[in-house]
C-alpha positions in Angstrom: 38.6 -8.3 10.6 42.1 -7.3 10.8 41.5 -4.8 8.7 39.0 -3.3 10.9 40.5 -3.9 14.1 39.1 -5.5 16.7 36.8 -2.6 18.5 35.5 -2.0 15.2 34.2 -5.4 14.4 32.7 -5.6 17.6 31.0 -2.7 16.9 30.0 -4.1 13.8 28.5 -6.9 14.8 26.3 -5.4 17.0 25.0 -2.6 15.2 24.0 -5.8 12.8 22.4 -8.0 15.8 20.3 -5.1 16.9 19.4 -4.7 12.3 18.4 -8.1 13.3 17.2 -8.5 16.5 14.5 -4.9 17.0 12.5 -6.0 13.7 12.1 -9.8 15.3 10.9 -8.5 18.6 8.8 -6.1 17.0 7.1 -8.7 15.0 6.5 -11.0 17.9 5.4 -8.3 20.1 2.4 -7.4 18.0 1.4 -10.9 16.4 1.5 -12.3 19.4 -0.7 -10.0 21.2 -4.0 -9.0 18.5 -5.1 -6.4 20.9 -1.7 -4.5 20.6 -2.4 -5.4 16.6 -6.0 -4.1 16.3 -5.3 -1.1 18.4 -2.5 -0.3 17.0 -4.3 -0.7 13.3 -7.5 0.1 14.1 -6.5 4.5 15.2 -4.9 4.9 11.3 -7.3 5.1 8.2 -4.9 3.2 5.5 -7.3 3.9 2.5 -9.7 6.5 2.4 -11.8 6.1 -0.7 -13.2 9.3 -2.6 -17.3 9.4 -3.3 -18.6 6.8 -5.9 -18.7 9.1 -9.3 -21.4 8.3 -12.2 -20.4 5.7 -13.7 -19.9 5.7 -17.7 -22.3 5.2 -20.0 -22.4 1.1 -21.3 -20.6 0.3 -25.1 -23.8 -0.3 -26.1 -25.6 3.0 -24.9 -22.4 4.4 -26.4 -22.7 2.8 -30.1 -26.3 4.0 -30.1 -25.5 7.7 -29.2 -22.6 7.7 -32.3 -25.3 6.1 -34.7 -27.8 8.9 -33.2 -25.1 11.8 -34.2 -24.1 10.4 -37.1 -28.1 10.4 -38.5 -28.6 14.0 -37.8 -25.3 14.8 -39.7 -26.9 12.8 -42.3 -29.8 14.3 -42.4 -28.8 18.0 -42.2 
């Protein structure tokens, strides 16, 4: 730290013990407490699905629609 000085490296250290220390505090705040949790949680939609689409067509229904096609073509 000589290189810093020593005002400096005190600062330093506690810029990095509050880097530490809010995220801790945070943490135990809020897993302690479930109400804080759920309410907190519970006013934001995380994942909003879109409507349920058709949904495709089975391989099978598939395979017979390509063997359908290719008899006309066939035939014509």
């Amino acid at each position: 730290m000589s290189s810093l000085g020593t005002s400096k490296g005190v600062l330093e250290i506690a810029k990095f013990g509050l880097y530490v220390t809010i995220p801790i505090v945070l943490m135990y705040t809020f897993a302690n407490n479930t109400k804080n949790l759920q309410k907190f949680m519970g006013n934001r939609s995380y994942i909003v699905y879109p409507p349920e689409g058709p949904r495709p067509q089975s391989p099978e229904e598939l395979r017979e629609m390509a063997r359908e096609l290719a008899r006309k073509r066939n035939n014509q």
